[in-house]
Backbone atoms as SQL, in Angstrom:
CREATE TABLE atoms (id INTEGER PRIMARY KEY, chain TEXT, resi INTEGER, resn TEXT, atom TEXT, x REAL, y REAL, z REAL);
INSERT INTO atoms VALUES
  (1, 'A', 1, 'UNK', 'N', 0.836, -1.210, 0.000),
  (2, 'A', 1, 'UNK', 'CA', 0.000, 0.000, 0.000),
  (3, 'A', 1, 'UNK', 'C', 0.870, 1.259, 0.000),
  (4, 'A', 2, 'UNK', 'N', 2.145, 1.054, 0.961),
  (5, 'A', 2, 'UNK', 'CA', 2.811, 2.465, 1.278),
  (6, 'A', 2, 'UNK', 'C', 3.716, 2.555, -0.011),
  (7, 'A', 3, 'UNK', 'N', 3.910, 1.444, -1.105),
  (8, 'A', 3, 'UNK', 'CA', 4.609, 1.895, -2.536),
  (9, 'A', 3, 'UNK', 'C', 3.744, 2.256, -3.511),
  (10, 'A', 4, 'UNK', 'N', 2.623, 2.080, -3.356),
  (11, 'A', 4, 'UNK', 'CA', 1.782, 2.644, -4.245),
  (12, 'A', 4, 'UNK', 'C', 1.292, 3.646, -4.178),
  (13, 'A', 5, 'UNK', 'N', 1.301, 4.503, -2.861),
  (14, 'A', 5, 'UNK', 'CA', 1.269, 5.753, -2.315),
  (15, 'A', 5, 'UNK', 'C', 2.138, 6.229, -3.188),
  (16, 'A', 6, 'UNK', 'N', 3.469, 5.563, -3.291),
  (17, 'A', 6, 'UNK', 'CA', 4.712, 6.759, -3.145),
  (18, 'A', 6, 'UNK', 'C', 4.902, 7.002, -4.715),
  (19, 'A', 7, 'UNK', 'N', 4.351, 5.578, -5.732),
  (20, 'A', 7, 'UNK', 'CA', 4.125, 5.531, -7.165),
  (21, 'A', 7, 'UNK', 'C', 2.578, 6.746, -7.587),
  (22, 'A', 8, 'UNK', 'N', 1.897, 6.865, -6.636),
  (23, 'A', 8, 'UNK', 'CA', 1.044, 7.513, -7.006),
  (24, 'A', 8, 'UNK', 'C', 1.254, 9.360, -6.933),
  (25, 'A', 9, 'UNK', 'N', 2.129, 9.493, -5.980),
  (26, 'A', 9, 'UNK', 'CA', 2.808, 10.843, -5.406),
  (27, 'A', 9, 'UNK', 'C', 3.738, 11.149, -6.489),
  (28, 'A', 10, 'UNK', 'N', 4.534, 10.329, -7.047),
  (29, 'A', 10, 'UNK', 'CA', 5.377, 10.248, -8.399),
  (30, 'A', 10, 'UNK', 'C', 5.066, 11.177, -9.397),
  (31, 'A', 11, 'UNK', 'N', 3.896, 9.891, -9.988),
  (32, 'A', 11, 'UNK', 'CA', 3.153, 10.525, -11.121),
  (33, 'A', 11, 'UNK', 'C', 2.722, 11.497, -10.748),
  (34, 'A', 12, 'UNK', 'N', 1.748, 12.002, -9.863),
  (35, 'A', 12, 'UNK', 'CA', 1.460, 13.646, -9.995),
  (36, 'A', 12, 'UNK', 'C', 2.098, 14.639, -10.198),
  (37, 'A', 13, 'UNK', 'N', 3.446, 14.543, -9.411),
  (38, 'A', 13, 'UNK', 'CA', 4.567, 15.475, -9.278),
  (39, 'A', 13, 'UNK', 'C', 4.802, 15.699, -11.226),
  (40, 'A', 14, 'UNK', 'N', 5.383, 14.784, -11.699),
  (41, 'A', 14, 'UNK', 'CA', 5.814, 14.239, -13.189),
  (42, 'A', 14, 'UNK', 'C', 4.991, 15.150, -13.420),
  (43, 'A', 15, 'UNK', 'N', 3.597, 15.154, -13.595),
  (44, 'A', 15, 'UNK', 'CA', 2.268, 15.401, -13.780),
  (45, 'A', 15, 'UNK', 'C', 2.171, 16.729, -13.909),
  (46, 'A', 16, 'UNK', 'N', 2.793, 17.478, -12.745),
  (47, 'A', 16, 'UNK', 'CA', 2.313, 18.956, -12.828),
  (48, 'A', 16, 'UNK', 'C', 4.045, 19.383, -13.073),
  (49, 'A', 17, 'UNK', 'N', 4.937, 19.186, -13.203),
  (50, 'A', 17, 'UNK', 'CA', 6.427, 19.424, -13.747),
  (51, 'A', 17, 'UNK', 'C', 5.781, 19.557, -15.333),
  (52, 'A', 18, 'UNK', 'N', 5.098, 18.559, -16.318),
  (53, 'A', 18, 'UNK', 'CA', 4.608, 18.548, -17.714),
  (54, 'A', 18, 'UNK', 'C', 4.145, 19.774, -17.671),
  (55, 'A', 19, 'UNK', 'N', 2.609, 20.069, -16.762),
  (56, 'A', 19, 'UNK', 'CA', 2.215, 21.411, -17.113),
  (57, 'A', 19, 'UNK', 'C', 3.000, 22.873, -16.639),
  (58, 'A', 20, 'UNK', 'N', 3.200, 22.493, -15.619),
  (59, 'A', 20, 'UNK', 'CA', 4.187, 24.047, -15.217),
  (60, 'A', 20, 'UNK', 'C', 5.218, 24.264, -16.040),
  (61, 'A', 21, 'UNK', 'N', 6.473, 23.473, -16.340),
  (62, 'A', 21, 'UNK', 'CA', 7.498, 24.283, -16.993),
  (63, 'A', 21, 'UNK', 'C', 7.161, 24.702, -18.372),
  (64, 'A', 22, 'UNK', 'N', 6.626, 24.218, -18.952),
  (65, 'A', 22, 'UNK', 'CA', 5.970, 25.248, -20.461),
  (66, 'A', 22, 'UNK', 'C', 5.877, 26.190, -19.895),
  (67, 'A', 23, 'UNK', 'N', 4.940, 26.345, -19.398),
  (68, 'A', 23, 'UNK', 'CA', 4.532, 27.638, -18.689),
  (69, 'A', 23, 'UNK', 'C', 5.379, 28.681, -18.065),
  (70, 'A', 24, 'UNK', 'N', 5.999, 28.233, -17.388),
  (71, 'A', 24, 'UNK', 'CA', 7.111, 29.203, -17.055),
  (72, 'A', 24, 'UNK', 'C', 8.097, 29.500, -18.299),
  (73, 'A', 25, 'UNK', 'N', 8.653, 28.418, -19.047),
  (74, 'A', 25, 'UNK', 'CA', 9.361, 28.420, -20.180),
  (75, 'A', 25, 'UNK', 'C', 8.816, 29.895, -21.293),
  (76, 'A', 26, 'UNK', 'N', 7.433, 29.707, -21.050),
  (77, 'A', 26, 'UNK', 'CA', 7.342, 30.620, -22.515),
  (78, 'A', 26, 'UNK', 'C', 6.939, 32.318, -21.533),
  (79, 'A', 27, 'UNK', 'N', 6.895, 32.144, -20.244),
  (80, 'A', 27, 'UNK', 'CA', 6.837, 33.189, -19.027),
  (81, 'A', 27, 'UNK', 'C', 8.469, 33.873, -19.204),
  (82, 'A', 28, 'UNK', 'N', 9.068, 33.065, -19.065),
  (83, 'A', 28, 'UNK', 'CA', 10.449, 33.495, -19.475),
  (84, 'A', 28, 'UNK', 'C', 10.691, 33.781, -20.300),
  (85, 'A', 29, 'UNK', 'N', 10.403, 33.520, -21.191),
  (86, 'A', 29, 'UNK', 'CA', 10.590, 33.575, -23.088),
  (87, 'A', 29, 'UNK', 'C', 9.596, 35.268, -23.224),
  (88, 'A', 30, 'UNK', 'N', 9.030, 35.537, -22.586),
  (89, 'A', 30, 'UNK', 'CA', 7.794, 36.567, -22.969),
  (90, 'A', 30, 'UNK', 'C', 8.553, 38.201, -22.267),
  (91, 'A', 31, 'UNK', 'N', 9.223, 37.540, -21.254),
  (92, 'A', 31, 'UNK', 'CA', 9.911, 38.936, -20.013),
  (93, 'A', 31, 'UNK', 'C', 10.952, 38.895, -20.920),
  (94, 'A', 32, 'UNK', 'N', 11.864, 37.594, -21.154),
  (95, 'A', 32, 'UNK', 'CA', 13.081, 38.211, -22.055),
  (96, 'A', 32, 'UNK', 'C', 13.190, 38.620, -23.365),
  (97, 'A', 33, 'UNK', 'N', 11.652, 38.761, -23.515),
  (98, 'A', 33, 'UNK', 'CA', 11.739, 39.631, -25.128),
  (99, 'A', 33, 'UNK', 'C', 11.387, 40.895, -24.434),
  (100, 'A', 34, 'UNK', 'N', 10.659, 41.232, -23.572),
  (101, 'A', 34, 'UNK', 'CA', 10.161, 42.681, -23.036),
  (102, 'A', 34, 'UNK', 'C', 11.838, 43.094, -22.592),
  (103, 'A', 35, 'UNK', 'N', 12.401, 42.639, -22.054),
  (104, 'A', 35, 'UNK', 'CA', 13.579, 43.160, -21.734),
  (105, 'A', 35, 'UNK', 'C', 14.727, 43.799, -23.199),
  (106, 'A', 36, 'UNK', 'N', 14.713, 42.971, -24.063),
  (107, 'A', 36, 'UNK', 'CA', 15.126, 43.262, -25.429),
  (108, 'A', 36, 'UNK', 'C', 14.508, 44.389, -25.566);
């Protein structure tokens, strides 16, 4: 039970790392053209 917790805690993390760094990626990408 307590590894499937820790497989399930995994994937989410994975999970929201997929959606956040785009996001920040093109957040960054957007300030360092305003800075140009």
């Amino acid at each position: 039970m307590k590894e499937y917790k820790l497989k399930g805690k995994a994937f989410y993390y994975v999970g929201v790392a997929i959606i956040i760094i785009p996001i920040v990626f093109l957040i960054m990408l957007y300030f360092g053209w305003i800075a140009l």
